[in-house]
C-alpha positions as CSV (number, residue, x, y, z in Angstrom):
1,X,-82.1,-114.3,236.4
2,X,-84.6,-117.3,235.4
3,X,-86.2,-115.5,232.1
4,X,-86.9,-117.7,229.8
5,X,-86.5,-115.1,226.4
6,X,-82.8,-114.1,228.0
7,X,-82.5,-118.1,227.8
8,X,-83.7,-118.1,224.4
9,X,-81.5,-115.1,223.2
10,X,-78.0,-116.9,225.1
11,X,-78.8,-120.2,223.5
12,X,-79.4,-121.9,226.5
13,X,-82.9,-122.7,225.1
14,X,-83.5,-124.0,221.7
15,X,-85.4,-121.6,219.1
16,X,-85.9,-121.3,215.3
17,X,-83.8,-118.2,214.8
18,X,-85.4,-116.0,212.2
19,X,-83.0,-113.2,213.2
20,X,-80.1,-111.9,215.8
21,X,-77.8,-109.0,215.9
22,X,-76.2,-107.7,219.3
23,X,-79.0,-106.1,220.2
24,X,-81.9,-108.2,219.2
25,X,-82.8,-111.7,218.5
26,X,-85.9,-112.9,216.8
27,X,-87.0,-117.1,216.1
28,X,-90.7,-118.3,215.4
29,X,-93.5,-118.3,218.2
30,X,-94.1,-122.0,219.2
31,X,-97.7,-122.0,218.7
32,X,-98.1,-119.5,215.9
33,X,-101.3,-117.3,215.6
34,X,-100.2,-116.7,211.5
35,X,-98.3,-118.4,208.6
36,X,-95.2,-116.6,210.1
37,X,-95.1,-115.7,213.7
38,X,-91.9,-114.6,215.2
39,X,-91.3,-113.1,218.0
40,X,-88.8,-110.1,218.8
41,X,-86.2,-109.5,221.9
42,X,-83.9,-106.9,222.6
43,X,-81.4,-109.1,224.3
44,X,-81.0,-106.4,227.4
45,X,-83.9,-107.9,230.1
46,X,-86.7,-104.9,229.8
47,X,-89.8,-106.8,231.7
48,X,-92.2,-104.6,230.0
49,X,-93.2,-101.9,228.1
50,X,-93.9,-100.0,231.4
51,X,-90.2,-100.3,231.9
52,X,-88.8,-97.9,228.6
53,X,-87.0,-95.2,229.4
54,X,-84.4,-92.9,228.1
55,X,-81.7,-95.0,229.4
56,X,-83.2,-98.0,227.1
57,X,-85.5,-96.7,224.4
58,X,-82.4,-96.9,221.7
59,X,-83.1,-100.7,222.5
60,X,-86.1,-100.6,221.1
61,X,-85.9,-98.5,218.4
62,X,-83.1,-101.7,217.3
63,X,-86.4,-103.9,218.0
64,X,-87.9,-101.9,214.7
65,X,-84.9,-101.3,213.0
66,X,-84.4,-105.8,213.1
67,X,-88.1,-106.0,212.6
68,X,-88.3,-103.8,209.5
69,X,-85.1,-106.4,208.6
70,X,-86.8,-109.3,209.0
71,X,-89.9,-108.3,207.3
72,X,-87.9,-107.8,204.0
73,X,-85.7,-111.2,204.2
74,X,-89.3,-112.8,204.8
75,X,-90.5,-110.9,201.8
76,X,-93.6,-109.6,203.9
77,X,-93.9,-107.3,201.5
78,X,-98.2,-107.9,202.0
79,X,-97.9,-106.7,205.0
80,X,-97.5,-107.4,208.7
81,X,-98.2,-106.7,212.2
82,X,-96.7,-105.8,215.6
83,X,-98.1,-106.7,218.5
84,X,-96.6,-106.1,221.9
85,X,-99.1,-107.4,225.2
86,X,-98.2,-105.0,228.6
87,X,-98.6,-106.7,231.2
88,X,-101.3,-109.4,232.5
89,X,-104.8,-108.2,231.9
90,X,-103.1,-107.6,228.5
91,X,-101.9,-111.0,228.0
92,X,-98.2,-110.9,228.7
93,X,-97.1,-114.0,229.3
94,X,-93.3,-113.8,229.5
95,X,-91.6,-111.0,231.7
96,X,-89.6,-110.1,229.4
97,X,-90.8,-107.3,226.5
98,X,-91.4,-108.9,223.3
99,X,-93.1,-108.2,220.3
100,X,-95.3,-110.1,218.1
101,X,-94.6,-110.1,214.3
102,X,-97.5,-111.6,212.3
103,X,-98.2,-112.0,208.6
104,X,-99.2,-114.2,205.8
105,X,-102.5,-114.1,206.3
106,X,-104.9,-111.1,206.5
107,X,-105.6,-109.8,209.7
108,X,-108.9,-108.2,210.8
109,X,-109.3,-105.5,212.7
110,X,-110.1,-105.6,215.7
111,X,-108.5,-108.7,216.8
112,X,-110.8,-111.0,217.9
């Protein structure tokens, strides 16, 4: 499989790990949109949120469980956001189901 974030998560790509359990693995967006931008991987290939089901849905609920983690090592205690992009006309840029986790700086709603 050529996915870049399964790269990422086996360490065959180099990242800024923020966070990594067997289940998920988290480092900061190259071109962040906040003060702290990570983003968030199950390390099992789902391409996208299209793709949950009840064979893989306990992946994700480890996505939130790590991101509610990281949120309190990073002491985003302010506040944050989650953003996950389905698909093209959405934005989703990477095949592989990821989610945004933004903070550090108040975001407006909507997103512009």
């Amino acid at each position: 499989m050529d996915c870049l974030f399964c790269k990422i998560a086996a360490g065959e790509i180099p990242s800024t790990k923020v966070y990594e359990d067997e289940w998920v693995y988290a480092f900061l967006d190259i071109e962040p949109q906040a003060p702290f931008h990570a983003i968030v991987i199950p390390k099992e290939h789902i391409k996208s949120a299209d793709q949950i089901n009840s064979q893989n849905s306990l992946v994700i609920a480890k996505v939130f469980e790590a991101i509610a983690k990281i949120a309190k090592n990073e002491n985003l205690e302010n506040g944050y956001r989650v953003v996950n992009n389905c698909g093209a006309d959405a934005g989703q840029t990477v095949g592989h189901i990821h989610f945004h986790l933004l903070a550090r700086r108040n975001l407006a709603w909507p997103p512009g």
